[in-house]
DSSP file (Angstrom, degrees, kcal/mol; ACC not computed):
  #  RESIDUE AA STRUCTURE BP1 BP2  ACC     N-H-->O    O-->H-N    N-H-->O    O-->H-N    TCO  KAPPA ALPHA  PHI   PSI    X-CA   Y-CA   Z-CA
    1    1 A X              0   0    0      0, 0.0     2,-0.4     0, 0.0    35,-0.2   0.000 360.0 360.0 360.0 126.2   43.6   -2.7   -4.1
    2    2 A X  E     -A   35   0A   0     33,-1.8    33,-2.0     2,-0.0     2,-0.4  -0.903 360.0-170.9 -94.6 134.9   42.1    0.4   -2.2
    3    3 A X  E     -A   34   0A   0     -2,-0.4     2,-0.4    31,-0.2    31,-0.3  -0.978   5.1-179.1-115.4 144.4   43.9    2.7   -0.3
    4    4 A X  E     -A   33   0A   0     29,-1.0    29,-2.3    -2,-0.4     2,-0.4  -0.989  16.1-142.7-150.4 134.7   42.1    5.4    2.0
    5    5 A X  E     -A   32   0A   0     -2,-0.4     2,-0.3    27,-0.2    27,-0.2  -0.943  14.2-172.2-116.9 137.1   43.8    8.1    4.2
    6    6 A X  E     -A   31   0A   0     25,-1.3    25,-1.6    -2,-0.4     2,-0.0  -0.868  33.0 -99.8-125.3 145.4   42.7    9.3    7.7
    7    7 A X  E     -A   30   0A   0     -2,-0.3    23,-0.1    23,-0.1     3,-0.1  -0.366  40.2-154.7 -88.5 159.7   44.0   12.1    9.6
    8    8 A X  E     -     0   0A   0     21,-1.1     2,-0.3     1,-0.3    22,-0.1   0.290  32.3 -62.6 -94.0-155.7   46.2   11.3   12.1
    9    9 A X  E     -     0   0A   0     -2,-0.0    20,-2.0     2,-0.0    -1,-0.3  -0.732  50.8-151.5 -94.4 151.8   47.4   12.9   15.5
   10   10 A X  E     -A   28   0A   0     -2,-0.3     2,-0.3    18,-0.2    18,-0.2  -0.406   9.1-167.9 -89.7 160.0   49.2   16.6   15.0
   11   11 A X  E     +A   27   0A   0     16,-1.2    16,-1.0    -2,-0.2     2,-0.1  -0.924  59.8  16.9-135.4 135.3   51.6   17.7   17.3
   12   12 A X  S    S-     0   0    0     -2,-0.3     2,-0.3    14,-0.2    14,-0.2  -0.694  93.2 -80.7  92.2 179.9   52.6   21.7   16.9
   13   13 A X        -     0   0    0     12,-0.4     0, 0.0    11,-0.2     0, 0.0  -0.880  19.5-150.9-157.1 147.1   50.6   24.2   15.2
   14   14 A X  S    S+     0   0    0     -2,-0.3     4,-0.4     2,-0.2    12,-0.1   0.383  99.5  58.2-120.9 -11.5   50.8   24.6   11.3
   15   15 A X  S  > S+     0   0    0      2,-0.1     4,-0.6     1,-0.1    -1,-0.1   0.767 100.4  55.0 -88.3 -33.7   49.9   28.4   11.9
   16   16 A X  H  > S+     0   0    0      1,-0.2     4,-1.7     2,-0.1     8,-0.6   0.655  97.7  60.3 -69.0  -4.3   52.6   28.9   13.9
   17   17 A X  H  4>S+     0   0    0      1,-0.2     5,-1.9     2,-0.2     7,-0.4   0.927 104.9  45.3 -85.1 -25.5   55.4   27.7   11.5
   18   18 A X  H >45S+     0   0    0     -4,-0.4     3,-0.6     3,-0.2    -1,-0.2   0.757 109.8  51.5-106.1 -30.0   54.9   30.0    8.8
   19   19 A X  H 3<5S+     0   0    0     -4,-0.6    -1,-0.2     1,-0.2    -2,-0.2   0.958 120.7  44.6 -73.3 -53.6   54.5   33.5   11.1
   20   20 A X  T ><5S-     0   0    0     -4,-1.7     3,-2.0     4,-0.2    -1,-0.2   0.013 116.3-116.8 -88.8  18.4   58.1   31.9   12.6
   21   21 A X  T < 5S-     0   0    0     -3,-0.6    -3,-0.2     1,-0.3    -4,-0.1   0.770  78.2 -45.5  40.2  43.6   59.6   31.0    9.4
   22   22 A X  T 3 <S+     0   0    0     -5,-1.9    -1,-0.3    -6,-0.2    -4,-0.1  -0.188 110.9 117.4 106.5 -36.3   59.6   27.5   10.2
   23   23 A X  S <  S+     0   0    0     -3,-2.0     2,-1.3     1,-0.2    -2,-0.1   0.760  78.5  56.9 -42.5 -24.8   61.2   27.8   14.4
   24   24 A X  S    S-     0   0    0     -8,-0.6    -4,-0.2    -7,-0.4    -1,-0.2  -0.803  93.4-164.0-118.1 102.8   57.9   26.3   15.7
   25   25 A X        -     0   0    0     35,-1.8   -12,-0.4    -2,-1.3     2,-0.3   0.004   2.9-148.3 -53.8 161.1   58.2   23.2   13.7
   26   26 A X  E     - B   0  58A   0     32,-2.7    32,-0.9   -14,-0.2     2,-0.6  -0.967   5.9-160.8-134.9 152.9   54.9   20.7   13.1
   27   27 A X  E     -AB  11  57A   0    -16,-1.0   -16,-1.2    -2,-0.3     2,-0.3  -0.998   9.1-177.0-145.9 146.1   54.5   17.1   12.6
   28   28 A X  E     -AB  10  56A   0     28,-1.3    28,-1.3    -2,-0.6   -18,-0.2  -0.922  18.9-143.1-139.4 114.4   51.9   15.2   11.2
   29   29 A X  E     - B   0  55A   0    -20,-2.0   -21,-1.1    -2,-0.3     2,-0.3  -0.648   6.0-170.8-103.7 130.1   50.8   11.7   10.6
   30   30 A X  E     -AB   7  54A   0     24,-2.8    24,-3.8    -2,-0.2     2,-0.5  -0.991  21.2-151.6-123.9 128.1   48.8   10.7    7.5
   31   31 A X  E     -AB   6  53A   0    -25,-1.6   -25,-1.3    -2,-0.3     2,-0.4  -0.759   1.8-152.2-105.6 133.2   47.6    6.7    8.1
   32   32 A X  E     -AB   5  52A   0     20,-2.6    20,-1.9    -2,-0.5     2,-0.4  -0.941   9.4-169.7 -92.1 114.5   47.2    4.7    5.1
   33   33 A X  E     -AB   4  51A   0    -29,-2.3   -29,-1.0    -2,-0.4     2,-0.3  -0.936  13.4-171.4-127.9 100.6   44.6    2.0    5.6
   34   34 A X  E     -AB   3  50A   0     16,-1.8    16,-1.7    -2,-0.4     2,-0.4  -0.732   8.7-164.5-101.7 145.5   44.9   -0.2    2.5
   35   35 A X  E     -A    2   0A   0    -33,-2.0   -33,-1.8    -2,-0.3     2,-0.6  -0.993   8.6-177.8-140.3 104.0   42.4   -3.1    1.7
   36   36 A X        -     0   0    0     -2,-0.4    12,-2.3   -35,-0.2     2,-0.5  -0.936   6.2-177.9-109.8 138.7   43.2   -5.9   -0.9
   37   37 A X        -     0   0    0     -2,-0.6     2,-0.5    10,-0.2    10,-0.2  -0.569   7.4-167.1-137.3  94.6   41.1   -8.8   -2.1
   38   38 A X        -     0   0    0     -2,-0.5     8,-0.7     7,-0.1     2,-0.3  -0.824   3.4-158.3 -87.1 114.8   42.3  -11.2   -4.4
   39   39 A X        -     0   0    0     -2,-0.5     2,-0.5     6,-0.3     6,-0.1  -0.821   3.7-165.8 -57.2 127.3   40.1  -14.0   -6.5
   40   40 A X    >   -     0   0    0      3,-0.5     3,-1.3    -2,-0.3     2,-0.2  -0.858  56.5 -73.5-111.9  85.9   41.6  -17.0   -7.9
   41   41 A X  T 3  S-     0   0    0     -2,-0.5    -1,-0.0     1,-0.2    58,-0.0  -0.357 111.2 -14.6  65.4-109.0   38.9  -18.5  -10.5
   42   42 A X  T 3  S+     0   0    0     -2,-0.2    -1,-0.2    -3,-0.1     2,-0.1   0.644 109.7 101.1 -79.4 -11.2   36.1  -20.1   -8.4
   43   43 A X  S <  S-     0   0    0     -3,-1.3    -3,-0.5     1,-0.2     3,-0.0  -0.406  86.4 -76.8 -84.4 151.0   37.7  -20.2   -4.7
   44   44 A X        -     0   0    0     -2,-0.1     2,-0.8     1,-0.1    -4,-0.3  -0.021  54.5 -88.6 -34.6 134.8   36.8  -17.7   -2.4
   45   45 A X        -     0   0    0     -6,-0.1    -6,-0.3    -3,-0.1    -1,-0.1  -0.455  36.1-131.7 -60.3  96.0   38.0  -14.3   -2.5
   46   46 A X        -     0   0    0     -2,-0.8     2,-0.4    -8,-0.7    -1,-0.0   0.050  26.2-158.9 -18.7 134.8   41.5  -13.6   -0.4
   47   47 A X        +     0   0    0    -10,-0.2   -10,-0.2     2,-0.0     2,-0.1  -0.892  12.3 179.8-138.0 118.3   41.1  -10.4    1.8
   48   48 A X        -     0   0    0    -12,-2.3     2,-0.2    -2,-0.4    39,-0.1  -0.230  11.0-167.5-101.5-173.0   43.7   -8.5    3.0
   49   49 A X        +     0   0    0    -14,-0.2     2,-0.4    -2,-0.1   -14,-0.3  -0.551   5.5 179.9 171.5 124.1   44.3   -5.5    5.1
   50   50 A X  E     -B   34   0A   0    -16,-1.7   -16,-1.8    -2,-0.2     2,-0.4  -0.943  12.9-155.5-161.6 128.8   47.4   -3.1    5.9
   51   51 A X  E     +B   33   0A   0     -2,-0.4     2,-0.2   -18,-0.2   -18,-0.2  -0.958  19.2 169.2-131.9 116.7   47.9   -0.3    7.8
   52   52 A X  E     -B   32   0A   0    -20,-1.9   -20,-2.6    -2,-0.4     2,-0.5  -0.807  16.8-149.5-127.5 145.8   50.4    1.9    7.1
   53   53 A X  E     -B   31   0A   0     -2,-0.2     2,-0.5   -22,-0.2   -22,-0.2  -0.900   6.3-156.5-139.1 152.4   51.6    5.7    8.4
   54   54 A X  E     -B   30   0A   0    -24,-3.8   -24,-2.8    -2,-0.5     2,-0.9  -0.939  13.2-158.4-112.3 115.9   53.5    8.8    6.6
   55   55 A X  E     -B   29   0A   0     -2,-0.5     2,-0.8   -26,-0.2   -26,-0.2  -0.676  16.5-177.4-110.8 104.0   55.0   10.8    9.5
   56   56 A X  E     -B   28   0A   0    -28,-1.3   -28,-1.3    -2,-0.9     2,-0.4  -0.701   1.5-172.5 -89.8  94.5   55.4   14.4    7.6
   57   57 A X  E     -B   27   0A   0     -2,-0.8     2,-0.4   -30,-0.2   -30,-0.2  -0.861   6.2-156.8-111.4 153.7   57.3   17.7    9.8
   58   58 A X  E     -B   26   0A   0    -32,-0.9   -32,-2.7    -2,-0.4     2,-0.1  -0.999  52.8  -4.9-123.8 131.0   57.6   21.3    8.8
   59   59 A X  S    S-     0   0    0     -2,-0.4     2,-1.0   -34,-0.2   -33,-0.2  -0.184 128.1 -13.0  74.7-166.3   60.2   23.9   10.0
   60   60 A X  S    S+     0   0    0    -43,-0.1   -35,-1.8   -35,-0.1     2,-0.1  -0.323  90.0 135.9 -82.5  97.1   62.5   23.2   12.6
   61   61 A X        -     0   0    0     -2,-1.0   -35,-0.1   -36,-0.1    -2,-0.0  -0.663  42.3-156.2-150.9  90.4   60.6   19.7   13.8
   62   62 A X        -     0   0    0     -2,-0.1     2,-0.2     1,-0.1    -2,-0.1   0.529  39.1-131.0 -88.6 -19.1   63.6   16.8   14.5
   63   63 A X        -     0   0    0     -7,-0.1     2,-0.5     3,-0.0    -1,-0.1  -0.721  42.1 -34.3 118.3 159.2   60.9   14.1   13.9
   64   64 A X  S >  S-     0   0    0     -2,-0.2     3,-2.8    -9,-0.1    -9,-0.0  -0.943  81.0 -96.5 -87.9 117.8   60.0   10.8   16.2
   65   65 A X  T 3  S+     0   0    0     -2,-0.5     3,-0.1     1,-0.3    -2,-0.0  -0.011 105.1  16.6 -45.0 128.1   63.4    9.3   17.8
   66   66 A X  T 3  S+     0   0    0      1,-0.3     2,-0.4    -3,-0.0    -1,-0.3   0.232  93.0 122.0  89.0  -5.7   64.9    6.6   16.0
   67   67 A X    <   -     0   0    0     -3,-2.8    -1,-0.3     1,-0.0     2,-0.1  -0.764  65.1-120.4-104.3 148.1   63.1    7.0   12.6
   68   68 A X        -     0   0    0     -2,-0.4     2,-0.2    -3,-0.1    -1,-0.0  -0.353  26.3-130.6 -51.3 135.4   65.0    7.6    9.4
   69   69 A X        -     0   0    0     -2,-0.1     2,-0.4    -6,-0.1    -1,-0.0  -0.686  32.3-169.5 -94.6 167.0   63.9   11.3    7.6
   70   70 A X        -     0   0    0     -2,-0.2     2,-0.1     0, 0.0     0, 0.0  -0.978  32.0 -98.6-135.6 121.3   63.1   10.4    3.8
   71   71 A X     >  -     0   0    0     -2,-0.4     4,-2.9     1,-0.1     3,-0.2  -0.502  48.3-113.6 -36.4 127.0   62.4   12.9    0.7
   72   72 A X  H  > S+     0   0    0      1,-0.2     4,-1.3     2,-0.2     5,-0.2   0.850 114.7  49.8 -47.9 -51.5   58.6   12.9    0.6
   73   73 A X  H  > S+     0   0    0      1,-0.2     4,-0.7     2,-0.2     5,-0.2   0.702 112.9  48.7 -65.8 -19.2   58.4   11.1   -2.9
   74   74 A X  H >> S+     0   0    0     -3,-0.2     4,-0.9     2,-0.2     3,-0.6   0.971 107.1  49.0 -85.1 -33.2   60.9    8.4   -1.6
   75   75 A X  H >X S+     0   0    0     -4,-2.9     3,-5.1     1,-0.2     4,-1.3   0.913 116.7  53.4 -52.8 -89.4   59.0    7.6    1.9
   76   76 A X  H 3X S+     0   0    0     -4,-1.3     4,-0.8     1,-0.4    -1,-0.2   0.569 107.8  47.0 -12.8 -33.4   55.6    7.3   -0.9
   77   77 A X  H <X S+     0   0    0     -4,-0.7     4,-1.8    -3,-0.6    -1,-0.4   0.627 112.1  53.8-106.7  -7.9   57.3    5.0   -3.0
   78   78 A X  H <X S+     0   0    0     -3,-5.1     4,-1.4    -4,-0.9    -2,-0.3   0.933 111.2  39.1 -86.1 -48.0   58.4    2.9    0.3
   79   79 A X  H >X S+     0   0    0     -4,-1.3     4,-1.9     2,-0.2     3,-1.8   0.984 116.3  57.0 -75.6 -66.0   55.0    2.2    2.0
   80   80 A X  H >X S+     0   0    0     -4,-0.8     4,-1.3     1,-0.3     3,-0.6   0.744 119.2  30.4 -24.6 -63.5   53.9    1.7   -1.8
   81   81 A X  H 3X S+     0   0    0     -4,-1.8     4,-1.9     1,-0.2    -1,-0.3   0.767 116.9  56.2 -63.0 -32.7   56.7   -1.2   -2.2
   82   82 A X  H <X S+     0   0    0     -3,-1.8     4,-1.0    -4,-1.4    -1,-0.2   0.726 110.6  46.9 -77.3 -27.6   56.4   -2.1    1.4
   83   83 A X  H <X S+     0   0    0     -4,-1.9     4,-2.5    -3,-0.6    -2,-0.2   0.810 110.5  52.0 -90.1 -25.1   52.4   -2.7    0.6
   84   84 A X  H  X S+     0   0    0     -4,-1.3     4,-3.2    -5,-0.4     5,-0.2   0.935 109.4  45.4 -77.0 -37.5   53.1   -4.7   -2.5
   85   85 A X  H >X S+     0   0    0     -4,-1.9     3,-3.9     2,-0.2     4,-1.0   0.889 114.6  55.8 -61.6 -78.3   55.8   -7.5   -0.8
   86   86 A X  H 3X S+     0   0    0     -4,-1.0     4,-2.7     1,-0.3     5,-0.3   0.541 107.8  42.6 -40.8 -47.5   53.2   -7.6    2.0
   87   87 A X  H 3X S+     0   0    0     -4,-2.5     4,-1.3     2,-0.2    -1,-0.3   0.907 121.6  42.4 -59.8 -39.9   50.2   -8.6   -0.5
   88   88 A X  H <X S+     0   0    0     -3,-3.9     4,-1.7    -4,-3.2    -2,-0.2   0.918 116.4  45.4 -86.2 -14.5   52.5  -11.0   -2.2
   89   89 A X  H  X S+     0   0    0     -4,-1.0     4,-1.5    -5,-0.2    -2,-0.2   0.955 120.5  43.5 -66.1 -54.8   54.2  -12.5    1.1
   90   90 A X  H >X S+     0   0    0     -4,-2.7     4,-1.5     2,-0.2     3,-0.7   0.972 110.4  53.7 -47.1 -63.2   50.6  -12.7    2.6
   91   91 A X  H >< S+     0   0    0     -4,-1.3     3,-1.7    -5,-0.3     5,-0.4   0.938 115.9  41.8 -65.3 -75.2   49.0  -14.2   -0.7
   92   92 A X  H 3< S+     0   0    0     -4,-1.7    -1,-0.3     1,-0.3    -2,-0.2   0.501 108.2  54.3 -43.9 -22.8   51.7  -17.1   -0.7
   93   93 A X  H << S+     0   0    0     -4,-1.5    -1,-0.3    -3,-0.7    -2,-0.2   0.566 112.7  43.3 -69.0 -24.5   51.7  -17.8    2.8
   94   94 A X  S << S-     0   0    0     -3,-1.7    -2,-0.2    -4,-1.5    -3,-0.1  -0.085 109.9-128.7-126.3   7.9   47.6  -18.4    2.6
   95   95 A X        +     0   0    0     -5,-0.2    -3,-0.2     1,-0.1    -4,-0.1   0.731  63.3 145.3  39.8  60.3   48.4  -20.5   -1.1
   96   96 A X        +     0   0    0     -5,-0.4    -1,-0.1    -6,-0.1    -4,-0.1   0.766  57.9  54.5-144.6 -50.3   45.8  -18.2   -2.4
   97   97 A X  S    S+     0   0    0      2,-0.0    -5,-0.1   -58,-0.0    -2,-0.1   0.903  92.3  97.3 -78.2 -59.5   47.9  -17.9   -6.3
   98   98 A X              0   0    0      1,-0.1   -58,-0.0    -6,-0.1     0, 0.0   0.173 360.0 360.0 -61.4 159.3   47.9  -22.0   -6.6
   99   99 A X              0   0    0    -58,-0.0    -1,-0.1     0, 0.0    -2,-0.0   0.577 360.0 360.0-114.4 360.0   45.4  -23.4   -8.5
């Protein structure tokens, strides 16, 4: 399994929050582009592919409407778990594990 991060869109300025003690908040999106390829003995290799995004604000920044806020390490351990069902949900749907 590979995972690779690519910058996102910004919105807000990451030089202004710190001069304003946070009042002009930032947000930032970090995209997760993950790449699995699974081989089952002689059959062709499975190839998978997931795209996934960590949406990160500082100082007084409310966020995109309708999403849950998270503790950084817990959001990280959610796309992580969110990437693993998907490889085995994928991988079983495509019989890929049978022999």
């Amino acid at each position: 399994m590979t995972i690779n991060d690519y910058p996102g869109p910004k919105s807000g300025s990451a030089y202004a929050t710190g001069p304003t003690f946070g009042l002009a908040g930032t947000e930032v999106t970090d995209k997760y582009y993950c790449e699995v390829q699974y081989k089952l003995g002689d059959r062709e290799p499975v190839t998978l592919a997931y795209e996934r995004a960590l949406i990160s604000t500082i100082g007084v920044s409310p966020g995109p409407p309708g999403l849950t806020p998270y503790p950084l390490t817990t959001a990280v351990d959610m796309m992580y778990d969110q990437l693993a069902w998907s490889v085995m949900r994928d991988l079983s749907a495509r019989h890929a594990t049978e022999q």
